[in-house]
N, C-alpha and C positions, 0 to 999 in steps of 0.2 A: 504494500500500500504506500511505502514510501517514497517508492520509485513512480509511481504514479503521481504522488503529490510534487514531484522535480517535476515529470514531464507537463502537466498542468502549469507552474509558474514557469517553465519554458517562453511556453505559448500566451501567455497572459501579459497585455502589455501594460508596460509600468513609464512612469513620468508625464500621465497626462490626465486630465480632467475627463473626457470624455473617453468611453472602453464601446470600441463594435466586439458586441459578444460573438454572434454568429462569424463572422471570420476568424477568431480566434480560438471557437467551440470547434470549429471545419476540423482546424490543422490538430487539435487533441485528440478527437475522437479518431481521425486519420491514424494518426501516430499511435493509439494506445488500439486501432483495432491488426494495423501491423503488429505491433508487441505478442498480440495476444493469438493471431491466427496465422501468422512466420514467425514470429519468436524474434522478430527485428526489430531491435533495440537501441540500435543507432540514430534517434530521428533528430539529430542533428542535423543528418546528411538526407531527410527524407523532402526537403525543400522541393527541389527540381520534380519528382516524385508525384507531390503536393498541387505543383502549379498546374499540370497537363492531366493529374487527376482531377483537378475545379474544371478544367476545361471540358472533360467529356463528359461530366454529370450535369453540366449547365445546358450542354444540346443534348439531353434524353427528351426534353421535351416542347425541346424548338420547333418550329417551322424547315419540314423537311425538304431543303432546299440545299443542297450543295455546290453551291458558289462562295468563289475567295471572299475572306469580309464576314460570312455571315456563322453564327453561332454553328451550327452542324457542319460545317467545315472546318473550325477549328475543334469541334468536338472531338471529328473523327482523325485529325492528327495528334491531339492528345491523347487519345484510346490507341492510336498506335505504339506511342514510347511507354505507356501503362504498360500494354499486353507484352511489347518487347520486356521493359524492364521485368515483370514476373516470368515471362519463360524463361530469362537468364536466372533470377531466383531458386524456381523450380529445376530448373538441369542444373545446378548448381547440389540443391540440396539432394534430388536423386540421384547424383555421382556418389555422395558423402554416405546417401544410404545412417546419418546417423538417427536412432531411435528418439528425437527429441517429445518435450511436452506439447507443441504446438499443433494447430491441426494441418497446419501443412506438409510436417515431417510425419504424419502419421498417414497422410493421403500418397503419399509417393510411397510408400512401402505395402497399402490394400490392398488385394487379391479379391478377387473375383471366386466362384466355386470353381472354375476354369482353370484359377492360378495365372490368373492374368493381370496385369498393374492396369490403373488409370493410364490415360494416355496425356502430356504434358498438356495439351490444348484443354482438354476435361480437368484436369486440373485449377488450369487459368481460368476457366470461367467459374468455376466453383469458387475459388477464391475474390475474383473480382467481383462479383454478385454481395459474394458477403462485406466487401469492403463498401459498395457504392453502400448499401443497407444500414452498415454501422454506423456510416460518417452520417448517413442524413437525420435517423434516428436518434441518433446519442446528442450531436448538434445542433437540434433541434429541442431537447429536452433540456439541454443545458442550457442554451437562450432564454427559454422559457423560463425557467427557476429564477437563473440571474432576474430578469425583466421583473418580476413579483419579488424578488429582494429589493431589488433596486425601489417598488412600488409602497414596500411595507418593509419603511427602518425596524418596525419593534420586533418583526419576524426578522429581520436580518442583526439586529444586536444580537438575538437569543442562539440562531446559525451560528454565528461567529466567535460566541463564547464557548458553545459543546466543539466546535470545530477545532477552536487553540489547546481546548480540553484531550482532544483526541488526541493531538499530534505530537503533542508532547510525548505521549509513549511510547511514540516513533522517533527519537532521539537515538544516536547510536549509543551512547549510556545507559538505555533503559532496556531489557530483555526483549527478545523478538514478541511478537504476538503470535499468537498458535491460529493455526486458520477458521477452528471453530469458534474462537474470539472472535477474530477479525467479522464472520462473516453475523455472529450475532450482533456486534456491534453495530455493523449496517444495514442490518436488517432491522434492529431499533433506530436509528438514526433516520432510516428510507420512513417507516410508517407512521412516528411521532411527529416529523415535521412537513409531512406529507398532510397532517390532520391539522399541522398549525396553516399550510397555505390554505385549504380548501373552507377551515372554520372562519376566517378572516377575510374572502374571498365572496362578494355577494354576486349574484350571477339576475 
């Protein structure tokens, strides 16, 4: 959880009065859904990545016109250096053949009842699928929270004291957290203040 709370203020800009959530919810949920589904940790270096991945999610649902200039044409040249950059990934990681936690070291080694592997293309869109999914999802959720923080200081005073509260146990001086802490902890965390937006919230 702690490496998650780095790559969050990674992405989180600082020195200005005004914060655009959603571009900078994009590039986290981008980066923490690589982390999670390649095991790519580097997102340092996921920029270039980043940029031609906005570009092919923004012509999904353009005006299907491919002329120079217009959104579906720059889509479809940033879904070319996406699907490049993941077959190199992918043939990368099925050479290595290593048994990792992620689900794309576990997809390159499946079998079939056949005894047959995915084939790297079938790969690539399993993976890309779940990427475009995560990033719109997750960055879209996080918009949203911020936007109701931003709307109700008294629910963002009360966030931000259980939040300093939590992180401090994530201190490299304090013992690790065991995962079934970890995950009770946000699972109270997700439904308590889930009940503080909605009770505060008139519709």
């Amino acid at each position: 959880m702690g490496k998650l709370y780095v790559i969050f203020c990674f992405y989180l800009p600082t020195g200005s009065s005004v914060v655009e959530a959603l571009p900078s919810a994009k590039k986290y949920a981008l980066s923490l859904a690589c982390r999670v589904f390649m095991g790519k940790e580097d997102w340092e270096n996921v920029s270039d990545f980043s940029e031609n991945f906005s570009l092919m999610t923004k012509g999904i649902l353009s005006l299907p016109v491919n002329l120079p200039g217009t959104a579906m044409n720059r889509a479809m040249e940033g879904g070319r250096v996406v699907r490049r950059e993941l077959m190199r990934i992918v043939g990368e990681r099925r050479r290595e053949m290593i048994k990792g936690e992620d689900l794309l070291s576990k997809m390159v080694v499946a079998t079939n009842e056949d005894g047959e592997c995915m084939s790297d293309g079938m790969v690539v869109n399993v993976i890309l699928g779940l990427l475009i999914g995560a990033e719109h999802e997750l960055s879209s959720l996080i918009t949203i929270v911020l936007y109701y923080l931003a709307e109700l200081p008294h629910i963002y005073d009360r966030v931000f004291k259980g939040t300093n509260t939590y992180l401090l146990r994530l201190q490299p001086s304090s013992p690790p957290l065991s995962t079934s802490a970890v995950a009770t902890a946000l699972s109270y965390k997700v439904n308590h203040y889930s009940n503080l937006f909605f009770s505060s919230i008139s519709f």
